[in-house]
C-alpha positions as CSV (number, residue, x, y, z in Angstrom):
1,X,-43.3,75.0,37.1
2,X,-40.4,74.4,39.5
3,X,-41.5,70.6,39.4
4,X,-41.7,70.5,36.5
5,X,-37.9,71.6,36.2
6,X,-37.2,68.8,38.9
7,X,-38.8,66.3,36.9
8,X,-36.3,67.5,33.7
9,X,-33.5,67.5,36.1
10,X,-34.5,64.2,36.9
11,X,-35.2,62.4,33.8
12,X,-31.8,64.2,32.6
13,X,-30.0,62.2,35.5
14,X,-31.7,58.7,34.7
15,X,-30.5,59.3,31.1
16,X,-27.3,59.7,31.5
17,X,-27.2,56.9,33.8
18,X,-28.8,55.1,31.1
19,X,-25.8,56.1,28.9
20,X,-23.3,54.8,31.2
21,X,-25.2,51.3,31.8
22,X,-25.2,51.4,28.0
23,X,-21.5,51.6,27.7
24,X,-20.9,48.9,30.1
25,X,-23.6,46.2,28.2
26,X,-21.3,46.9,25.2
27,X,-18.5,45.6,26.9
28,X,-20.5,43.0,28.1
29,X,-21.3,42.2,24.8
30,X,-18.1,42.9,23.4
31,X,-16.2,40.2,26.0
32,X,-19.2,37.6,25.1
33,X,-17.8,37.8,21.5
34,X,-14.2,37.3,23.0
35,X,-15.8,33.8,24.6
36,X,-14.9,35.4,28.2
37,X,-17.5,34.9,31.3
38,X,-20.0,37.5,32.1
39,X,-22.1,38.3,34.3
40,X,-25.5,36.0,34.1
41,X,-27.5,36.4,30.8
42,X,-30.4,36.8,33.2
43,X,-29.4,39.5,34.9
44,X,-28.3,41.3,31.3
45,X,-31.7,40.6,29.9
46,X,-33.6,42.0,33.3
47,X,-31.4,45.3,32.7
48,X,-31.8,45.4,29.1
49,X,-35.8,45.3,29.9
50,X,-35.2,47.8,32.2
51,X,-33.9,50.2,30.8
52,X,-36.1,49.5,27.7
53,X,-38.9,50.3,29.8
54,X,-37.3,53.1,31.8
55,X,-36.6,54.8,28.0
56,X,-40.2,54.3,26.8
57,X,-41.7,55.9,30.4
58,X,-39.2,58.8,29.7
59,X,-40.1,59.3,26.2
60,X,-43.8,59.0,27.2
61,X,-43.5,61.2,30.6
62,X,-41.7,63.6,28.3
63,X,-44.4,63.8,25.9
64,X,-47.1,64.1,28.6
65,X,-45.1,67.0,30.0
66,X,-44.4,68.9,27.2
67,X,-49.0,68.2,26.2
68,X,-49.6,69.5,30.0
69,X,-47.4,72.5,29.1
70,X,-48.8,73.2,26.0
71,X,-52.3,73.1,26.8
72,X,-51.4,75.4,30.3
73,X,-50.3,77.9,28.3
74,X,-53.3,77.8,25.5
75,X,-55.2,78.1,28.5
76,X,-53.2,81.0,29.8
77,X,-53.3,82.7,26.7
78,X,-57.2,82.3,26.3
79,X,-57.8,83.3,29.5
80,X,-55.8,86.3,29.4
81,X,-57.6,86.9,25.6
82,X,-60.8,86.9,27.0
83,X,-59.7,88.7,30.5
84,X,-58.1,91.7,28.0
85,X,-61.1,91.7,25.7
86,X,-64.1,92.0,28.8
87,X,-61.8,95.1,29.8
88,X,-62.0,96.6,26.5
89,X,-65.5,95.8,26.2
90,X,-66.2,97.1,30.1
91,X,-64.3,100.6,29.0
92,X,-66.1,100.8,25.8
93,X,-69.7,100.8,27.2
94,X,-68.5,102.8,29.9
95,X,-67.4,105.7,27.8
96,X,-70.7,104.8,25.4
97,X,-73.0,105.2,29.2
98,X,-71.5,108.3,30.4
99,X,-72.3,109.6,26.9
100,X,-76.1,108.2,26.7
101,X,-76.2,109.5,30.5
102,X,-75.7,113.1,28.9
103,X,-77.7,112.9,26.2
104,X,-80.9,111.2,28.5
105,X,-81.7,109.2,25.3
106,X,-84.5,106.9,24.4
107,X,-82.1,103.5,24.1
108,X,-81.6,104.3,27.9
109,X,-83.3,100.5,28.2
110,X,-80.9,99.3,25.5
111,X,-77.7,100.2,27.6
112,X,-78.8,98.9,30.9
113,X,-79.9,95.5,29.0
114,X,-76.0,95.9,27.4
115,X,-74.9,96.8,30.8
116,X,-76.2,93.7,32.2
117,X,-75.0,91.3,29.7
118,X,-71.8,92.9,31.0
119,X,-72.1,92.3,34.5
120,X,-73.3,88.6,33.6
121,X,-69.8,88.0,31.5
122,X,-67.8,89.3,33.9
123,X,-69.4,86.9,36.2
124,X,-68.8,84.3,34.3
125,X,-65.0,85.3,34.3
126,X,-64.4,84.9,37.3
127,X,-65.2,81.1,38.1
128,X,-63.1,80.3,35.0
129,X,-60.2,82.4,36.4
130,X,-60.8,79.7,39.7
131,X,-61.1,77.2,37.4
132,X,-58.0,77.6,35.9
133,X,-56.3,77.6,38.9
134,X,-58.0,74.7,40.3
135,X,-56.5,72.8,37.2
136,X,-52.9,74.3,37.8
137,X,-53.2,73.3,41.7
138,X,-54.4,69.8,40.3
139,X,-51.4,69.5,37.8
140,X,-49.1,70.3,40.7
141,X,-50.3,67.8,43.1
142,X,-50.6,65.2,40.6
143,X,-46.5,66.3,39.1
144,X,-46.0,65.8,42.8
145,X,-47.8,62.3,43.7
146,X,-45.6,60.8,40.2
147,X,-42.4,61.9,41.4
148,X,-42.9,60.3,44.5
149,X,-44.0,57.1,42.6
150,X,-41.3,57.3,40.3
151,X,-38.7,57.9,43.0
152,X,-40.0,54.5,44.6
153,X,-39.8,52.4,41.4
154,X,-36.4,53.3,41.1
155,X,-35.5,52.3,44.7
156,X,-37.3,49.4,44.3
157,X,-34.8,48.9,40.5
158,X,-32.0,48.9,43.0
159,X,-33.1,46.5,45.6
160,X,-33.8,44.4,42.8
161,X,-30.5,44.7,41.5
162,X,-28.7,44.1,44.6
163,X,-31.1,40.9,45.1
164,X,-30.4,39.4,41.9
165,X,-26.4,40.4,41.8
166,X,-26.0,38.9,45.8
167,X,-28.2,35.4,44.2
168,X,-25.6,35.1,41.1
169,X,-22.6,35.5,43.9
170,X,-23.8,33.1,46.1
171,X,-24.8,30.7,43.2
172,X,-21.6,31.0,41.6
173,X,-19.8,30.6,45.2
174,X,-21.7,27.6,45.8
175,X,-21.0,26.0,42.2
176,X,-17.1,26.5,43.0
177,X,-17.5,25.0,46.6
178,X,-19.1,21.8,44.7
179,X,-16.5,22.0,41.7
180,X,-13.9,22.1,44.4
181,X,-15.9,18.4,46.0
182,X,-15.8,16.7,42.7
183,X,-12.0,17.6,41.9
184,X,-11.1,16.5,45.6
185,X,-12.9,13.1,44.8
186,X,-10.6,12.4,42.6
């Protein structure tokens, strides 16, 4: 659960960074209208797909989170169903035992046979009891192994942007250097 809270926390940060990227496209936009230069049309289109996909992951890793969570706690809540309803059962043919055990009745065969059946549930209990916990120590591990990857991809979103940002300044350096040629040809 707490990495799951993580993950929230998170997904909470990447939005509002989202937000603010938002905000500054707009100006972007906004100064393109005006006629004024901005910053390559590449590099606003690589964001723009960025963040598009960044929004869709969220909106998908959100919806996978909130399904895990949901079917953890139907899970939870069957377990604990049947869990409460073999102990009911267990006390009810112990009170209906002690009673046959005082009246040394003919269905003597009938209770052992129920008492059995009894024994074999609870039996069965308890591997789905591991079970459940298996899955929950599965869940964890795998919550785990996606916040690493996710954590990677977004360093890798940053290289990328310093990459592509340090190309367009050198680009653009070396198109004034040979603007500055031609105009001293002259």
């Amino acid at each position: 659960m707490i990495g799951g809270l993580n993950l929230i926390k998170h997904l909470k940060q990447r939005l509002e960074r989202y937000h603010y990227n938002s905000k500054e496209k707009k100006k972007e936009e906004m100064m393109l209208m005006r006629g004024m230069e901005t910053p390559c049309n590449d590099e606003i289109n690589i964001d723009h797909d960025e963040e598009d996909m960044s929004r869709t992951a969220l909106a998908l890793l959100r919806a996978k989170e909130e399904e895990i969570e949901k079917k953890t706690k139907e899970v939870k809540t069957k377990l604990h169903a049947h869990l409460a309803h073999a102990q009911e059962e267990s006390n009810r043919l112990s009170q209906i035992r002690q009673e046959l055990e005082g009246l040394i009745d003919p269905t003597r065969k009938q209770v052992t046979m129920v008492r059995k059946k009894m024994d074999s549930v609870n039996k069965e209990l308890k591997p789905l009891a591991q079970t459940c916990q298996k899955k929950e120590e599965e869940y964890k591990q795998a919550l785990e192994a996606f916040n690493e990857k996710n954590s990677e991809k977004a360093q890798l979103v940053a290289k990328l942007k310093e990459l592509v940002t340090k190309s367009e300044r050198l680009r653009m350096e070396k198109l004034e250097e040979l603007s500055n040629d031609l105009d001293n040809l002259h």
